[in-house]
KEKOL-166549 format. One record per residue (C-alpha): residue number from 1; x, y, z. Coordinates in nm, 4 decimals, padded with zeros to 6 digits. Layout:
! KEKOL-166549
LOLO;NUM;X;Y;Z
...
***
This chain:
! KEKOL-166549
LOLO;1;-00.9390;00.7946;03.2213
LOLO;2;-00.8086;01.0978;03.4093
LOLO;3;-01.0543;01.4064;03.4355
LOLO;4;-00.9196;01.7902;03.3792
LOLO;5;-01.0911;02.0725;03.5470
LOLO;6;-01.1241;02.3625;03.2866
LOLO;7;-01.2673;02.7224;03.3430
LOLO;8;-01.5940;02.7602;03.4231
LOLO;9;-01.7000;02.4457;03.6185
LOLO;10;-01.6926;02.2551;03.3158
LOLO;11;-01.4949;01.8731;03.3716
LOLO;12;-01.3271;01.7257;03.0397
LOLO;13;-01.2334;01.3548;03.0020
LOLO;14;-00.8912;01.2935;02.8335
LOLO;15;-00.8662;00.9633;02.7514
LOLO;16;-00.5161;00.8032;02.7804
LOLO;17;-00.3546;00.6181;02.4488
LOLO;18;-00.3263;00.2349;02.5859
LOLO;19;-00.0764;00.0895;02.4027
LOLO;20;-00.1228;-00.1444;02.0961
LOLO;21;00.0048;-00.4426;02.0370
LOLO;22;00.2645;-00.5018;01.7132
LOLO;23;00.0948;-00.4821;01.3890
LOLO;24;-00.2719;-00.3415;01.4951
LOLO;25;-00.3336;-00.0110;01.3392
LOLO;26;-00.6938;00.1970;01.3915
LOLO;27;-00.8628;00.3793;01.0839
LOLO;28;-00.9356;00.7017;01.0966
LOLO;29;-01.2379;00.9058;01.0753
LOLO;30;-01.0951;00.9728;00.7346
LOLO;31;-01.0732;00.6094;00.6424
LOLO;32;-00.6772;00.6142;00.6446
LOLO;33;-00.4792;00.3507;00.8660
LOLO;34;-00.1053;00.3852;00.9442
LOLO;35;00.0544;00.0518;00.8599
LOLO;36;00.4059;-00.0174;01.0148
LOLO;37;00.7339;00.0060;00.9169
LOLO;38;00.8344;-00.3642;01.0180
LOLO;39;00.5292;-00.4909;00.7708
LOLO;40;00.6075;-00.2352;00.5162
LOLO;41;01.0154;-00.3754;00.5352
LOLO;42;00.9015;-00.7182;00.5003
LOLO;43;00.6298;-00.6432;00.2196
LOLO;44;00.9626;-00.4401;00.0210
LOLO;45;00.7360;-00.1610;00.0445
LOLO;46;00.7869;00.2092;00.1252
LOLO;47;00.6853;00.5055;00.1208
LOLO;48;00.5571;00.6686;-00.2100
LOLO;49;00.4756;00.3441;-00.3004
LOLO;50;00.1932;00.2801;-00.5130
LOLO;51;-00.0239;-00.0093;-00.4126
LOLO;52;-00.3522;-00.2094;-00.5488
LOLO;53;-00.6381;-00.2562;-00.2739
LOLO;54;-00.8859;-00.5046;-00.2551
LOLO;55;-01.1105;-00.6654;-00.0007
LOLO;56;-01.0990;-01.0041;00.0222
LOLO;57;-01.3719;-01.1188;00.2221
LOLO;58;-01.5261;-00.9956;00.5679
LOLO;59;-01.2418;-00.8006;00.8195
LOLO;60;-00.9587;-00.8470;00.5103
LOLO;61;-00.7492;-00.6326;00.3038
LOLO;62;-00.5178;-00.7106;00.0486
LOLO;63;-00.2777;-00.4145;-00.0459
LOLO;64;-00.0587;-00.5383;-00.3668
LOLO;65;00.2189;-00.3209;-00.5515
LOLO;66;00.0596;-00.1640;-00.8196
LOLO;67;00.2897;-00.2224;-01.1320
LOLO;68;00.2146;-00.0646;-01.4714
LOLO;69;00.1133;-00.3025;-01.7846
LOLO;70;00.4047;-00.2448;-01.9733
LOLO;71;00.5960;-00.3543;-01.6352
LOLO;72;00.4137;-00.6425;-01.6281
LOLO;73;00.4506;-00.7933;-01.9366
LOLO;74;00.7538;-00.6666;-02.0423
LOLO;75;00.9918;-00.9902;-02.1589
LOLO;76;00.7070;-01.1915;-02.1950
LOLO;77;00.7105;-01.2850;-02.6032
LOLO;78;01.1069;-01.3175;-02.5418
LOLO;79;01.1694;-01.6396;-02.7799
LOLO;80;00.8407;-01.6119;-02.9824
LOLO;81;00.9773;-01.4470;-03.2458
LOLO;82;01.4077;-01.6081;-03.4656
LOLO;83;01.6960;-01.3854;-03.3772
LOLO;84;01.7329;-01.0777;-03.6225
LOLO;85;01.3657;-01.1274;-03.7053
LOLO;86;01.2582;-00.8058;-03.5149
LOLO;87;01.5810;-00.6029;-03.6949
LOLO;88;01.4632;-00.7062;-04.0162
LOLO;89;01.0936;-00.6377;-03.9841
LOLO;90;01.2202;-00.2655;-03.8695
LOLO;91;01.4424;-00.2178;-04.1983
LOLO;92;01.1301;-00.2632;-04.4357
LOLO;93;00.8987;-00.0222;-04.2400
LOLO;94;01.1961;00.2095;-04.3689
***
């Protein structure tokens, strides 16, 4: 730490930024945490992003893309129902 003299007498301590090593973030007083862009590339994430947080046990953090319903199961009765089926259920609702 390096001190400053400021008016009056009084001393202040500025405390110098020591370096961090790759991938450690701090949070905030606010609870927010700055996550890098190298884990953020490799996750296929950016910014804007939505994401799904959960804590997975003591000192973890799992952050997963938060998709919409409709996202996720869209496609997922392909094959339940014959071809044309669909088409033909829609002409009698007519």
């Amino acid at each position: 730490m390096s001190s400053v003299k400021v008016a009056r007498g009084v001393k202040h301590t500025r405390r110098r930024k020591r370096a961090r090593s790759a991938g450690v973030t701090r949070i905030s007083a606010k609870n927010q945490a700055t996550l890098p862009v190298t884990v953020l590339d490799r996750a296929g994430l950016g910014a804007g992003d939505e994401v799904r947080v959960e804590a997975v046990g003591a000192g973890r953090i799992l952050l997963t893309r938060a998709t919409a319903a409709s996202q996720r199961f869209a496609g997922c009765l392909t094959g339940v129902y014959g071809r044309g089926y669909l088409t033909r259920l829609r002409r009698e609702w007519r």
